[in-house]
C-alpha positions as CSV (number, residue, x, y, z in Angstrom):
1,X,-73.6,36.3,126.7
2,X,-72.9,33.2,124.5
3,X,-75.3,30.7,123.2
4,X,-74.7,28.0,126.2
5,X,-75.7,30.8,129.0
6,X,-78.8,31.4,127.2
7,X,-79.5,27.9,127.0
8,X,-79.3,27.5,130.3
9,X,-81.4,30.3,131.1
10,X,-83.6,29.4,128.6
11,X,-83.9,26.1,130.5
12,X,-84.7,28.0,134.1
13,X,-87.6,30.3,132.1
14,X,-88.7,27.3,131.5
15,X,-89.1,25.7,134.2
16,X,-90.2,28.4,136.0
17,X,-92.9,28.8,133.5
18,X,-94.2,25.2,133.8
19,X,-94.2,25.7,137.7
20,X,-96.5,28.8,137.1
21,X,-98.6,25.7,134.8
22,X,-98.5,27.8,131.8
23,X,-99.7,25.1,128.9
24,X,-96.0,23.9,127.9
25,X,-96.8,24.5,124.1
26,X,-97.1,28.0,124.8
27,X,-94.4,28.1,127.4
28,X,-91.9,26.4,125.0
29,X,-92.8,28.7,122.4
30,X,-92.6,31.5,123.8
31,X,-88.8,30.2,125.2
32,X,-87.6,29.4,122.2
33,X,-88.5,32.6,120.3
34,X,-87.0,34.8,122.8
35,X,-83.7,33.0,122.7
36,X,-83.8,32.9,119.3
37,X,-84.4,37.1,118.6
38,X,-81.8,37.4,121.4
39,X,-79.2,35.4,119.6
40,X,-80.2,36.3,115.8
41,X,-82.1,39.4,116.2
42,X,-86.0,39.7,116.2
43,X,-86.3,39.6,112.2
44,X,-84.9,36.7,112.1
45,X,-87.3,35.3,114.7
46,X,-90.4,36.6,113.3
47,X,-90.1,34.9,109.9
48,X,-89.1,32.0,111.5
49,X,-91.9,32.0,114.0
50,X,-94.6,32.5,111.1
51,X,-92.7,29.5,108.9
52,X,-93.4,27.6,111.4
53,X,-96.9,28.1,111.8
54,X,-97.3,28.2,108.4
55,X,-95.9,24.7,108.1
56,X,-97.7,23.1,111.3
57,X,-100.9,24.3,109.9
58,X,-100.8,23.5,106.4
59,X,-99.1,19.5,107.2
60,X,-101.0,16.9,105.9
61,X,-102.1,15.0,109.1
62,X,-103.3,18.0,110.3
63,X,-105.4,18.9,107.3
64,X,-107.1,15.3,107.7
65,X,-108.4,15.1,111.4
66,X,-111.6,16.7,111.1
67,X,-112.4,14.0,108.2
68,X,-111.2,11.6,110.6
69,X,-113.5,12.4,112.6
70,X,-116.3,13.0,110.6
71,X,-115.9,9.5,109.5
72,X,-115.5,8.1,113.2
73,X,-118.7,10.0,114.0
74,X,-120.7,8.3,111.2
75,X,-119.3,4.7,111.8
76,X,-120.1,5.0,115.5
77,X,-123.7,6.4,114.5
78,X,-124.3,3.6,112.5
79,X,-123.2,1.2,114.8
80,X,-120.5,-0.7,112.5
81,X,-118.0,-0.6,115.2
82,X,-120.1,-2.2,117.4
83,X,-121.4,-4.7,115.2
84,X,-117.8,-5.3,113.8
85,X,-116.8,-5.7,117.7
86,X,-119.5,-8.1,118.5
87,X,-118.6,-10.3,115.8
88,X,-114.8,-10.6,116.6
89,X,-116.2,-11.4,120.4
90,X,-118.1,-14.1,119.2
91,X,-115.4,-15.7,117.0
92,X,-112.6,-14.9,119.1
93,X,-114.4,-14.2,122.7
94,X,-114.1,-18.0,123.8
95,X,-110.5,-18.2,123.9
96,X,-108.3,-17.5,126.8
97,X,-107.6,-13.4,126.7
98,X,-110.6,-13.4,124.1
99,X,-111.6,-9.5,125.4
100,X,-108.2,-8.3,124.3
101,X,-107.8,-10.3,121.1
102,X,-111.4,-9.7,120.0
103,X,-110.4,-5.4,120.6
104,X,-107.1,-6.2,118.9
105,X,-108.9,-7.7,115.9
106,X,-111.8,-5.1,115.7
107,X,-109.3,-2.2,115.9
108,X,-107.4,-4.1,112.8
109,X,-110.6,-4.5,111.0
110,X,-111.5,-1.1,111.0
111,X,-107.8,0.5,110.5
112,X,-108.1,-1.6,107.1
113,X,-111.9,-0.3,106.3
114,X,-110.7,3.4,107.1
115,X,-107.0,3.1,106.7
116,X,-105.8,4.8,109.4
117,X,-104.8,4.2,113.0
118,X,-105.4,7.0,114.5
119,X,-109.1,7.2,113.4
120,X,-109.4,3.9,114.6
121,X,-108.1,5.0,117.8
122,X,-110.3,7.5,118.2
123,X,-113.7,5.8,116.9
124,X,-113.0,2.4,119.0
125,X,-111.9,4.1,122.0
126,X,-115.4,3.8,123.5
127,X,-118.0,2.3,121.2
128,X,-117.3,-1.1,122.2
129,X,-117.9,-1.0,125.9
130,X,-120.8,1.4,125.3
131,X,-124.8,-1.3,125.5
């Protein structure tokens, strides 16, 4: 069987797996490394399988999320994205649209005190609308 058949029935184990709601990282996984010992050979598969864990768990962004976190935690327990949210709604809260430009500008304010988006995502998700 050449590589496009076992594509395509890659493709059906696939979707035959999701229909069965197994979590699609594992089912996609778990697809691609039995195509890939079938067509290479299960060596092959196995130290590329444990590469790739190795490299997903040892990135960068990864390694930076529970600091994140830890820092979103803090900021909301000292109430500095509430306060800095309260004081773009006063400046900004008058104008037409004022709810969304104040959230816009306290999300921007605290993406520049942390430096990262994704924190800010995740601390000013909910703070604000919290009393």
């Amino acid at each position: 069987m050449g590589p496009e058949a076992t594509g395509l029935i890659g493709i059906v184990l696939l979707l035959i797996l999701f229909m069965l709601r197994m979590p699609v990282a594992f089912a996609m996984a778990f697809v691609g490394f039995t195509g890939f010992a079938y067509l290479n050979g299960i060596e092959s598969a196995l130290t590329l399988l444990a590469q790739d864990i190795y490299e997903t768990l040892s990135s960068y962004p990864l390694s930076v999320i529970p600091m994140f976190i830890l820092m979103g935690s803090m900021a909301y327990a000292s109430g500095i994205s509430q306060r800095l949210y309260k004081t773009c709604y006063t400046w900004l809260g008058h104008f037409r649209g004022g709810l969304t430009v104040a959230t816009v500008v306290a999300c921007s304010g605290f993406a520049a005190i942390c430096g990262s988006t994704a924190a800010t995502a995740a601390t000013m998700g909910g703070s604000p609308c919290r009393k």
